[in-house]
Residue frames as a rotation matrix with the C-alpha (Angstrom) as fourth column:
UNK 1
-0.382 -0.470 0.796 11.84
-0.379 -0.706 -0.599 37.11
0.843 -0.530 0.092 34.88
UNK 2
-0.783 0.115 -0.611 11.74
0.613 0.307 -0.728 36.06
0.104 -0.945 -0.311 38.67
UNK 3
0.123 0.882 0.456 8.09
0.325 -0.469 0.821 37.44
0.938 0.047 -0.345 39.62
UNK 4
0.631 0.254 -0.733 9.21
0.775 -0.252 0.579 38.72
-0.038 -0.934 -0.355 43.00
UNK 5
-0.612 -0.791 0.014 11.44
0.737 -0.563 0.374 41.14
-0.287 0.239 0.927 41.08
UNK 6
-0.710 0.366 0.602 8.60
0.205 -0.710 0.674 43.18
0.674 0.602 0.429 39.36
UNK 7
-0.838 0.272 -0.473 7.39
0.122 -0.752 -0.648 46.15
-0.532 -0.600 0.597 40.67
UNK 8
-0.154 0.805 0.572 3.41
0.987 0.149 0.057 46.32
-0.039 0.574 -0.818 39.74
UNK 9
-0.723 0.208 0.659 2.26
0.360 -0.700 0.617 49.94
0.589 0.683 0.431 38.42
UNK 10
-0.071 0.976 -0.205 -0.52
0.996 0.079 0.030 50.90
0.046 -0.202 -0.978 40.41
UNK 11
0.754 0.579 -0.310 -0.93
0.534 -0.815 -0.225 54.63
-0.383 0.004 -0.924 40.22
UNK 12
-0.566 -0.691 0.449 1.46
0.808 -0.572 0.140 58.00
0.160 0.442 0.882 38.44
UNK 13
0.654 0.530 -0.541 1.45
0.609 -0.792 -0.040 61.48
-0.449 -0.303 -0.840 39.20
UNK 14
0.315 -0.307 0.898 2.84
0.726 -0.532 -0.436 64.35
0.611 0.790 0.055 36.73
UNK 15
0.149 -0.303 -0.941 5.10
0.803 -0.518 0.294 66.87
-0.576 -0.800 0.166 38.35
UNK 16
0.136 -0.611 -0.779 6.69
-0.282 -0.778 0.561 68.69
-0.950 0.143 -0.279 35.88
UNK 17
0.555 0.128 0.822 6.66
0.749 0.355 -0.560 68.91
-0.363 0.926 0.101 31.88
UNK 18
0.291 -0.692 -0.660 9.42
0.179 -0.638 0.749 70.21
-0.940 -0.336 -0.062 30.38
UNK 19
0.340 -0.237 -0.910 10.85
-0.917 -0.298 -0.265 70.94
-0.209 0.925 -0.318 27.05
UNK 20
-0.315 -0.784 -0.535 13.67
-0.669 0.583 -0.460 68.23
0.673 0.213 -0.708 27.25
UNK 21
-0.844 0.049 -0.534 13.01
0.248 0.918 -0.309 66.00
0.475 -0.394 -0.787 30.27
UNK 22
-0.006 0.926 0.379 9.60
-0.696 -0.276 0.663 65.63
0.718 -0.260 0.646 32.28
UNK 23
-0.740 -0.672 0.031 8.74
-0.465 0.477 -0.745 64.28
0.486 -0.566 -0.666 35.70
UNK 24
0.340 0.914 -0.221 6.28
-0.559 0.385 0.734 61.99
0.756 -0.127 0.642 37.06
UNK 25
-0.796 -0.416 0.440 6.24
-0.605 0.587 -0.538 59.67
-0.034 -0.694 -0.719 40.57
UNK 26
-0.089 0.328 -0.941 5.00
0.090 0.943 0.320 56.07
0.992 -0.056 -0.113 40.22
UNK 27
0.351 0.483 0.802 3.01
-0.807 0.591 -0.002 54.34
-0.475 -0.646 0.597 43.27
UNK 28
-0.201 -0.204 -0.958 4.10
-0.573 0.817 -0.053 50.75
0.794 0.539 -0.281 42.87
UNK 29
0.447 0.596 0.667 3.69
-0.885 0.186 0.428 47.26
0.131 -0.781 0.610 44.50
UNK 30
-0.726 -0.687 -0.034 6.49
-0.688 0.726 0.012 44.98
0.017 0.032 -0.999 45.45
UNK 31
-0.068 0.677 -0.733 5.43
-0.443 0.638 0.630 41.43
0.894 0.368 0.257 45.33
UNK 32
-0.704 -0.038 -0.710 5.23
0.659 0.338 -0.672 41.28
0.265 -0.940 -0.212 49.18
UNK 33
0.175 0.973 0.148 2.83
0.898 -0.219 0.381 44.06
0.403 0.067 -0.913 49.11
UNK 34
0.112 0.172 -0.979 4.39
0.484 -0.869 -0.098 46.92
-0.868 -0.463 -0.181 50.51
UNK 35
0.684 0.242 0.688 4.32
0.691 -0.519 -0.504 50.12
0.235 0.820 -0.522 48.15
UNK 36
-0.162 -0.927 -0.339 6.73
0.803 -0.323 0.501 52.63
-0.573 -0.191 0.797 46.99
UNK 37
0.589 0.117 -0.800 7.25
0.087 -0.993 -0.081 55.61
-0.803 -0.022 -0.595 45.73
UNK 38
-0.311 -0.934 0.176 9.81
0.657 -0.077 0.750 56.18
-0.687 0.349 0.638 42.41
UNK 39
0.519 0.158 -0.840 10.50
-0.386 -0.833 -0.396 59.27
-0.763 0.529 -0.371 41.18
UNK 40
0.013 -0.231 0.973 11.14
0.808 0.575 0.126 58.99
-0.588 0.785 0.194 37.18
UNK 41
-0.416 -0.876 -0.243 13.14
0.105 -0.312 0.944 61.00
-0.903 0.368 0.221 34.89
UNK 42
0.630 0.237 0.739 10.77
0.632 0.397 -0.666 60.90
-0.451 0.887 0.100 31.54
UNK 43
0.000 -0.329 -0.944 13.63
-0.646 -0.721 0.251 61.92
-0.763 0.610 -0.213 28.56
UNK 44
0.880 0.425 -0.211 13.52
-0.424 0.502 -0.754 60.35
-0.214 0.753 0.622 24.69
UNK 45
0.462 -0.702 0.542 15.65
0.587 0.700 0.407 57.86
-0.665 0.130 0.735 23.56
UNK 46
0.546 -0.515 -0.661 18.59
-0.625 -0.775 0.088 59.91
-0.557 0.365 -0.746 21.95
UNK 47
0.940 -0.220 0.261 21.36
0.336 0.740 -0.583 59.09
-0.065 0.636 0.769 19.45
UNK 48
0.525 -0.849 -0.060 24.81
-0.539 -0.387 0.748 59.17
-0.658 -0.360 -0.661 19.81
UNK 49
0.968 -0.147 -0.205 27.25
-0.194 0.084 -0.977 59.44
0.160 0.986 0.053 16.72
UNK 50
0.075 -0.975 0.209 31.39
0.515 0.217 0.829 58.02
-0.854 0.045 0.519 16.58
UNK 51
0.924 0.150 -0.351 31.84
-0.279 -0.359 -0.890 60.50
-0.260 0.921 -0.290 13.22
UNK 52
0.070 -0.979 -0.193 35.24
0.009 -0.193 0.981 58.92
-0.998 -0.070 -0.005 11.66
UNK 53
0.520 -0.336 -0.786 36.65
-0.583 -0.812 -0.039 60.46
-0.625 0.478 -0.618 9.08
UNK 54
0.684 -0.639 -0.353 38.51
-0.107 0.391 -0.914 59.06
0.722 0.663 0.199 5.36
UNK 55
0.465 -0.811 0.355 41.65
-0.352 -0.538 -0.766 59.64
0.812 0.231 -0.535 7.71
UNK 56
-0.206 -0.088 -0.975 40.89
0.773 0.596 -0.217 57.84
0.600 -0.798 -0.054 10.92
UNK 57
-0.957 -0.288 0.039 40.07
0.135 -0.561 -0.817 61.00
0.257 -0.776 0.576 12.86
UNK 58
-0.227 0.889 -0.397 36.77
0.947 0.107 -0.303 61.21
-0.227 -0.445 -0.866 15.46
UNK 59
-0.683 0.062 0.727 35.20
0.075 -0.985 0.155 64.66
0.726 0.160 0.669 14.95
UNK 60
-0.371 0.292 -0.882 34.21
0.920 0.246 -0.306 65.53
0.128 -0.924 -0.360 18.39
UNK 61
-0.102 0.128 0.986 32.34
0.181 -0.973 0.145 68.51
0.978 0.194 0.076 19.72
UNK 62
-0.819 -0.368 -0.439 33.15
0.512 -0.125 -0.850 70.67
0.258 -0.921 0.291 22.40
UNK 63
-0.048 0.842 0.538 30.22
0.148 -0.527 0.837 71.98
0.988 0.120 -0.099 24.07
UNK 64
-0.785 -0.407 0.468 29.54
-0.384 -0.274 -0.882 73.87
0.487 -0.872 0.059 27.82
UNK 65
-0.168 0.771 -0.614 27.53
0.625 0.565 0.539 71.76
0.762 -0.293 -0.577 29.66
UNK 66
0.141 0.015 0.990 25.87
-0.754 -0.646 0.117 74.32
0.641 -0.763 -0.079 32.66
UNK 67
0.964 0.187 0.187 25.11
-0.262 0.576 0.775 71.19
0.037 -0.796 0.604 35.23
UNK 68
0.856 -0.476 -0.202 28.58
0.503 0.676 0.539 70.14
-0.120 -0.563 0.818 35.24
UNK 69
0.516 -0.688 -0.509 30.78
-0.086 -0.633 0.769 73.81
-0.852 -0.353 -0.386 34.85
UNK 70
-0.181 -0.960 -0.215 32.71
-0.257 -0.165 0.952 73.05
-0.949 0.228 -0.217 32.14
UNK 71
0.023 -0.028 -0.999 33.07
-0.976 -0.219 -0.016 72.44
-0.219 0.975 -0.032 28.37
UNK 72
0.223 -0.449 0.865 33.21
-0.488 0.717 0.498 68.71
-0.844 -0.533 -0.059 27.12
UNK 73
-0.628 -0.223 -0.745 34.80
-0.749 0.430 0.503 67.19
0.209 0.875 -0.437 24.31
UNK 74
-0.210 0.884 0.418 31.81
-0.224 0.373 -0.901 64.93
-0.952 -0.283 0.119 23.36
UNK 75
-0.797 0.333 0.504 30.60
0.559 0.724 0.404 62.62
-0.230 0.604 -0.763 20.72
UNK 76
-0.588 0.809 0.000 27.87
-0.585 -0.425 0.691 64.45
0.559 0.406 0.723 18.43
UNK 77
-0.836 0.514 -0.189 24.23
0.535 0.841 -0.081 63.52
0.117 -0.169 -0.979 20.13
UNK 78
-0.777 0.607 0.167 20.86
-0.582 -0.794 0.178 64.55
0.240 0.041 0.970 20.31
UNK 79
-0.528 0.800 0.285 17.38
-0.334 0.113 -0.936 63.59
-0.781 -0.589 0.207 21.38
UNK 80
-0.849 0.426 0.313 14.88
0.524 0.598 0.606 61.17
0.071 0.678 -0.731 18.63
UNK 81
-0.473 0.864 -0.172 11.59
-0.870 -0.489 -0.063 63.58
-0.139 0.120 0.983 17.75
UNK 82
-0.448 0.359 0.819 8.98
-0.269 0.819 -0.506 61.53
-0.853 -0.447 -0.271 17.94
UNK 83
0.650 0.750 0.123 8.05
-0.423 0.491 -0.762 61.31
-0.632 0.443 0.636 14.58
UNK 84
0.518 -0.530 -0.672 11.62
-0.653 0.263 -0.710 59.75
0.553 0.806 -0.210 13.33
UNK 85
0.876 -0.383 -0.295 13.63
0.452 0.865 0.219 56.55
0.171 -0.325 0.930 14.25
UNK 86
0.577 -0.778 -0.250 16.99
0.411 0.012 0.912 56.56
-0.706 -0.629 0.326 16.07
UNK 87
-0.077 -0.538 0.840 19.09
0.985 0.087 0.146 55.99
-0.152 0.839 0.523 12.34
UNK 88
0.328 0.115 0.938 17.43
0.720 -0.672 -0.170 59.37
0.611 0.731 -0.303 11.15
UNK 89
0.950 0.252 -0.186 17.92
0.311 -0.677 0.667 61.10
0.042 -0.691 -0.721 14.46
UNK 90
0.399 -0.852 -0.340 21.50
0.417 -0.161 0.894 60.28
-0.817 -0.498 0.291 14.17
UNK 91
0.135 0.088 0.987 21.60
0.979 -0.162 -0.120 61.51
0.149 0.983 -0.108 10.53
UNK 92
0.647 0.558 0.519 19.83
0.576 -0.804 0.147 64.34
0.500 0.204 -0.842 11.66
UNK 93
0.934 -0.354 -0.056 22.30
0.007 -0.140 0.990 65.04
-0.358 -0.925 -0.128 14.51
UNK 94
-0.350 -0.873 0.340 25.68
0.794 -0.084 0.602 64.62
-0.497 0.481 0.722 12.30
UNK 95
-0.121 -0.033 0.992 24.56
0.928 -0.358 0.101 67.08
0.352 0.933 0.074 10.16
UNK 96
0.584 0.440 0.682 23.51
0.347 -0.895 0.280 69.50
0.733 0.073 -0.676 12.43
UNK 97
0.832 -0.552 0.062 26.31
-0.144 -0.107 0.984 69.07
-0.536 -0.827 -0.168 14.96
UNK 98
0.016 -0.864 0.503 29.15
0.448 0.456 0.769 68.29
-0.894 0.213 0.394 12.13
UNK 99
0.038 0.413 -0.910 27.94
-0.686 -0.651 -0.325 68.98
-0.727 0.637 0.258 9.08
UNK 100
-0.750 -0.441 -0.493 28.25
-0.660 0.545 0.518 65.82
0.040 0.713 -0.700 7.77
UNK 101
0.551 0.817 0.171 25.72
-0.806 0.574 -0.144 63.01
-0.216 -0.058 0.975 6.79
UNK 102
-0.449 -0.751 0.483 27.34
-0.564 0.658 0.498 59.37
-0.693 -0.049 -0.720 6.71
UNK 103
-0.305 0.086 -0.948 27.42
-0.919 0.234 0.317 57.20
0.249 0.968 0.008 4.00
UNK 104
0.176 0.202 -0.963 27.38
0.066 0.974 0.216 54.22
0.982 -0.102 0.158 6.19
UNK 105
-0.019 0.188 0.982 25.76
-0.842 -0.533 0.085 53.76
0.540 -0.825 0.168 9.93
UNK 106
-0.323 0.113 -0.940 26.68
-0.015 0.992 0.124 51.39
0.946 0.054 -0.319 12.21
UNK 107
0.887 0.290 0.359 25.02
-0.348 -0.089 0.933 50.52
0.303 -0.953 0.022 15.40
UNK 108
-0.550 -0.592 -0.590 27.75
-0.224 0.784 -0.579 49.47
0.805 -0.186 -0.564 17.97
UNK 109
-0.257 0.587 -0.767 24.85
0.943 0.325 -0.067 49.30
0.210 -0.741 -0.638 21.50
UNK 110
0.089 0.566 0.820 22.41
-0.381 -0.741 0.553 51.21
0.920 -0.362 0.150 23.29
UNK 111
-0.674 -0.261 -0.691 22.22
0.598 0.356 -0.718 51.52
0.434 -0.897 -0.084 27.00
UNK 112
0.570 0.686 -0.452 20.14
0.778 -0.274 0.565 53.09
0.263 -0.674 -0.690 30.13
UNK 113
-0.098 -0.669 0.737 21.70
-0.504 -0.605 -0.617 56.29
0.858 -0.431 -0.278 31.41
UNK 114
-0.826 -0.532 0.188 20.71
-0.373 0.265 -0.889 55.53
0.423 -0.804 -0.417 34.68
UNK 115
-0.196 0.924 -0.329 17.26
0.245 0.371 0.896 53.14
0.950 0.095 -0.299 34.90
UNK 116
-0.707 0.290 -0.645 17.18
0.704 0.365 -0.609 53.44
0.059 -0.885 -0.463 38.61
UNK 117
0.042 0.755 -0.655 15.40
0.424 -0.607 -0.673 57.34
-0.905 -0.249 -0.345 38.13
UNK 118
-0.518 -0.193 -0.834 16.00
-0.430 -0.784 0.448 58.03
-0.740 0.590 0.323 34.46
UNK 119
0.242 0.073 -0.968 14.39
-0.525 -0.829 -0.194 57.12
-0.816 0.555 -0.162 31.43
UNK 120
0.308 -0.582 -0.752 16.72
-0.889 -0.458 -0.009 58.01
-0.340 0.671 -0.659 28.88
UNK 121
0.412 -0.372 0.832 18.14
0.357 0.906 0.228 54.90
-0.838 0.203 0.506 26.73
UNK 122
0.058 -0.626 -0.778 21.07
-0.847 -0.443 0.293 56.07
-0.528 0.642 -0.556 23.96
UNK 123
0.863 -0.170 0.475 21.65
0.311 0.921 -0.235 54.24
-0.398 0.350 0.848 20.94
UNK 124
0.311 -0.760 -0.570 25.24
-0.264 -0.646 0.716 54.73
-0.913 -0.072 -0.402 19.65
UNK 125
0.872 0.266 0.411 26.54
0.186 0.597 -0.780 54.63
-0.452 0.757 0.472 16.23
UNK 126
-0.006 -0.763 -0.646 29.25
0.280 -0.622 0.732 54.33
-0.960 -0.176 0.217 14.69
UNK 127
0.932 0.347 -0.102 29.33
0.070 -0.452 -0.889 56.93
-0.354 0.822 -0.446 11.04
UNK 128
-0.681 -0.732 0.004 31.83
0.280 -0.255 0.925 56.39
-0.676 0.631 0.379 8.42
UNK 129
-0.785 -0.207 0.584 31.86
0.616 -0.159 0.772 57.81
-0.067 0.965 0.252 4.57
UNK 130
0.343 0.639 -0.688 30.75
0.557 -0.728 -0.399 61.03
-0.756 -0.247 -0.606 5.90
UNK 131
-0.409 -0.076 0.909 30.01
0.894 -0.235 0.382 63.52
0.185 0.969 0.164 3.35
UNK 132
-0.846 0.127 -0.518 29.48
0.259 -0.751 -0.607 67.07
-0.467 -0.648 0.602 3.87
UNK 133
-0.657 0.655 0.374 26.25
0.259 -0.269 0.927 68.21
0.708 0.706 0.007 4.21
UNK 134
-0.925 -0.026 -0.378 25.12
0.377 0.022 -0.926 70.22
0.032 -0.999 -0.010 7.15
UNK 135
-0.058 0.991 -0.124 22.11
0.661 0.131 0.739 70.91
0.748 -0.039 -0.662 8.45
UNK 136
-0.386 -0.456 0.802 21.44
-0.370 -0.720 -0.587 74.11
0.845 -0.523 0.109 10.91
UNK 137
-0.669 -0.176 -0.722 21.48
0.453 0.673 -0.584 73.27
0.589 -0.718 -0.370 14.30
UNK 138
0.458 0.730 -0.507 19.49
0.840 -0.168 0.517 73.84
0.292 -0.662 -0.690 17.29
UNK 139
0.428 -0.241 0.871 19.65
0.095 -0.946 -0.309 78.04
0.899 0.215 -0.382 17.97
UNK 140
0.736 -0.296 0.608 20.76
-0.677 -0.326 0.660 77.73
0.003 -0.898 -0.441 21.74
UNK 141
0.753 -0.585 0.302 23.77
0.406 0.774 0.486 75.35
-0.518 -0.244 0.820 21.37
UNK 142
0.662 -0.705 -0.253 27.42
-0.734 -0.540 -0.412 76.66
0.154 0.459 -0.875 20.40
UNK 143
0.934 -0.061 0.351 29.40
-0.115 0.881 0.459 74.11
-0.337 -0.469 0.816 19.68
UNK 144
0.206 -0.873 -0.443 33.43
-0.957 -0.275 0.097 73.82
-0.206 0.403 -0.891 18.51
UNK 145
0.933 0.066 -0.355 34.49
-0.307 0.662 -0.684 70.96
0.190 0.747 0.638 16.36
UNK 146
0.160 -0.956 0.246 37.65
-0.909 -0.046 0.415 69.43
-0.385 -0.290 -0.876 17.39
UNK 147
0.813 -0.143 -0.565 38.81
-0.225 0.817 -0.531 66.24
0.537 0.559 0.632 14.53
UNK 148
0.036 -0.777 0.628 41.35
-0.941 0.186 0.284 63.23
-0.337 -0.601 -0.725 16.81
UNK 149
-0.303 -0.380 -0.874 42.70
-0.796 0.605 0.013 60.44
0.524 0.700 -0.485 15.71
UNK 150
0.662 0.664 -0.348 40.59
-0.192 0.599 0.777 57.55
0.725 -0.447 0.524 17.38
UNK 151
0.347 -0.309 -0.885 43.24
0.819 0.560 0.126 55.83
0.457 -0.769 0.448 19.22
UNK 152
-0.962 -0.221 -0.159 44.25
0.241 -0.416 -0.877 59.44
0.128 -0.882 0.454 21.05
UNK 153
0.084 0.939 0.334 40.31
-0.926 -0.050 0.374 59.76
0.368 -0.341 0.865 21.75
UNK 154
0.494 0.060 -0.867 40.48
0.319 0.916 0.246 56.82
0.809 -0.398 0.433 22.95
UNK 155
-0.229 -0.803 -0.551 43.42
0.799 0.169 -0.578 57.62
0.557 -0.572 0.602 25.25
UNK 156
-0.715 0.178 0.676 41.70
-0.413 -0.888 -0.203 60.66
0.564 -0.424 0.708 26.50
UNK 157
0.525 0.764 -0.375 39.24
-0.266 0.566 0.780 58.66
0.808 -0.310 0.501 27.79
UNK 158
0.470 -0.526 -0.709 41.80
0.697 0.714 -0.067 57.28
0.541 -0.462 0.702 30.00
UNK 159
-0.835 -0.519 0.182 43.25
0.342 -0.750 -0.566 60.48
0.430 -0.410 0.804 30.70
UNK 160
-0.418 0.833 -0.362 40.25
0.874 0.261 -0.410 61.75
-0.247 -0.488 -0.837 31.72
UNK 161
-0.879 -0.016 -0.476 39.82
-0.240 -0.847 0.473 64.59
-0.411 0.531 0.741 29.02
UNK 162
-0.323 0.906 -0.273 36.36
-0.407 0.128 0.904 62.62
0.854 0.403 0.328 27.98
UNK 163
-0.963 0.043 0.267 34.25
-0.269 -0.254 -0.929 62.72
0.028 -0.966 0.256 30.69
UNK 164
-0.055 0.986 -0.159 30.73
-0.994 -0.070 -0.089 62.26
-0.099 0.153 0.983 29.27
UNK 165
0.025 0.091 0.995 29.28
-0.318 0.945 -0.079 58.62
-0.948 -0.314 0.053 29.72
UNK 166
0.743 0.576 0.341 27.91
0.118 0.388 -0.914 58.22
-0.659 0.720 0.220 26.04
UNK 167
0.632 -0.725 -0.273 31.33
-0.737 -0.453 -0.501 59.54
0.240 0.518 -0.821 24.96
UNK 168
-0.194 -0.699 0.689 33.36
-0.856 0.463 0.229 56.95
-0.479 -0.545 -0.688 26.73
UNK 169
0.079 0.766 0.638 31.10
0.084 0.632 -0.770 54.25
-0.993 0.115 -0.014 25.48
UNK 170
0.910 0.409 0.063 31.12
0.000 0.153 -0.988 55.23
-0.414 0.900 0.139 22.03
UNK 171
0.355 -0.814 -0.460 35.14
-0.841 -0.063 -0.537 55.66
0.408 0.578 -0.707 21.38
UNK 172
-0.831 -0.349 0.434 36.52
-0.282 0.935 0.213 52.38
-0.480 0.054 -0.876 23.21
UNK 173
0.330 0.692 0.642 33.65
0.040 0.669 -0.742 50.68
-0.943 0.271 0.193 21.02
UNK 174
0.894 0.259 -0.365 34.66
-0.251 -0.385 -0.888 52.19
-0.370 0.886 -0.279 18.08
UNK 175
0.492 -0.862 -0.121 37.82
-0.870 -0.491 -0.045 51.63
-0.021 0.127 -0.992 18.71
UNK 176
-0.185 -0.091 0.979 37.52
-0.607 0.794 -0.041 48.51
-0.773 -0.601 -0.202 19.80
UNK 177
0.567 0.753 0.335 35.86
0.030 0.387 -0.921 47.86
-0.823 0.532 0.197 16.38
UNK 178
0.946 -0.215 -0.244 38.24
-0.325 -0.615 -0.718 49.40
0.004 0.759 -0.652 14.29
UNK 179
0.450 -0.872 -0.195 41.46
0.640 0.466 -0.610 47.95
0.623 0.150 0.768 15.83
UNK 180
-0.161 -0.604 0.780 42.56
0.343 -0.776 -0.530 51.12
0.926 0.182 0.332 17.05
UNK 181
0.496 0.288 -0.819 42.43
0.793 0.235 0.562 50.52
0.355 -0.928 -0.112 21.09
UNK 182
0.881 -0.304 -0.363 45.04
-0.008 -0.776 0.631 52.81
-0.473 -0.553 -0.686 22.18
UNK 183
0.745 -0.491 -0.452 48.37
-0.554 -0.078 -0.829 53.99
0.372 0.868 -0.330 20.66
UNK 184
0.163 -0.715 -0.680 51.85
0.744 0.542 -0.392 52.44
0.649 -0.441 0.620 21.74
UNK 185
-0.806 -0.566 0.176 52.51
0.227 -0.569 -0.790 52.71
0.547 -0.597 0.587 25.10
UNK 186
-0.054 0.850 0.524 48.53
-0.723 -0.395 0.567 52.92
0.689 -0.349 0.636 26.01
UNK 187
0.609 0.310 0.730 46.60
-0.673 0.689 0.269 50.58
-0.420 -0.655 0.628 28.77
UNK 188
-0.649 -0.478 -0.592 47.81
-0.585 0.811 -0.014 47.27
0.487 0.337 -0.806 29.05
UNK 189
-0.373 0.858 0.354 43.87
-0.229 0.284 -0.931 46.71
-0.899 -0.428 0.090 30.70
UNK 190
0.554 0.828 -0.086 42.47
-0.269 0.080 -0.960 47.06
-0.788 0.555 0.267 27.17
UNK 191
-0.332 -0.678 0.656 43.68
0.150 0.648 0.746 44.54
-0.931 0.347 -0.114 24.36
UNK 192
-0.416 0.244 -0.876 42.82
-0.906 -0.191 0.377 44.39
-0.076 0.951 0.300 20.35
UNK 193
0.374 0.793 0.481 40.41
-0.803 0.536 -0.260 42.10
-0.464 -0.289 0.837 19.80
């Protein structure tokens, strides 16, 4: 890395400890010497599930988000406890958001939500030869189950019926993997590999 890119550490202060996300501002030192301030976002590295189905269909879950007003049709995810690895989190997370556990887990990428003040880093998978077996879920979350054939998840995406970043991100991958970009008549931006 270019050593006038990196920002040296020199001091952290704890605002705020939360259940889910916790805050803290950094004191850095550019490599010209002046100092900054950055305020930082501390949340765990989460997992984010593609569930498809014997049939080709995503099993998505609708859930009200308060910060942004509205229900969203959303990819199963969930926060990594710290004493289990992504794989199990997302295990743990199909089962208690689906009721299924997958026979077979593929990564397709992880990413930063937003590094500039966050954190947060998603890994996404995608979960075939799911098998029921649920697991109860977390007591403050109501969620509705809603099973789409990838390529119209996909196309919602486009419509703009999936809204959620880690959702977007995980059906054109999946799809993208699978073959199953959009139906006839979708984008002509986004090809079959």
């Amino acid at each position: 890395m270019t050593p006038e890119l990196i920002e040296h550490l020199t001091g952290t202060r704890r605002i705020y400890e939360g259940r889910i996300v916790s805050l803290r501002e950094d004191t850095a030192t550019l490599a010209d010497g002046r100092t900054v301030l950055r305020e930082v976002v501390e949340h765990a590295e989460v997992a984010a599930i593609v569930p498809l189905d014997a049939d080709g269909n995503v099993i998505l879950v609708r859930q009200y988000r308060l910060p942004a007003r509205e229900a969203l049709l959303e990819i199963p995810a969930g926060g990594a406890d710290d004493s289990e690895g992504t794989e199990d989190a997302a295990q743990r997370e199909l089962r208690e958001e689906t009721g299924y556990h997958a026979g077979r887990l593929e990564r397709l990428c992880g990413f930063f939500v937003s590094p500039g003040y966050c954190t947060e880093f998603i890994h996404i998978f995608l979960a075939t030869d799911l098998v029921e077996d649920p697991l109860d879920g977390d007591p403050d979350e109501v969620i509705a189950l809603e099973r789409v054939p990838l390529p119209e998840a996909a196309r919602l995406v486009e419509t703009g019926e999936v809204k959620d970043g880690k959702s977007i991100v995980g059906l054109l991958l999946a799809a993208k993997r699978t073959g199953d970009m959009f139906p006839s008549g979708g984008a002509d931006t986004i090809v079959n590999p």
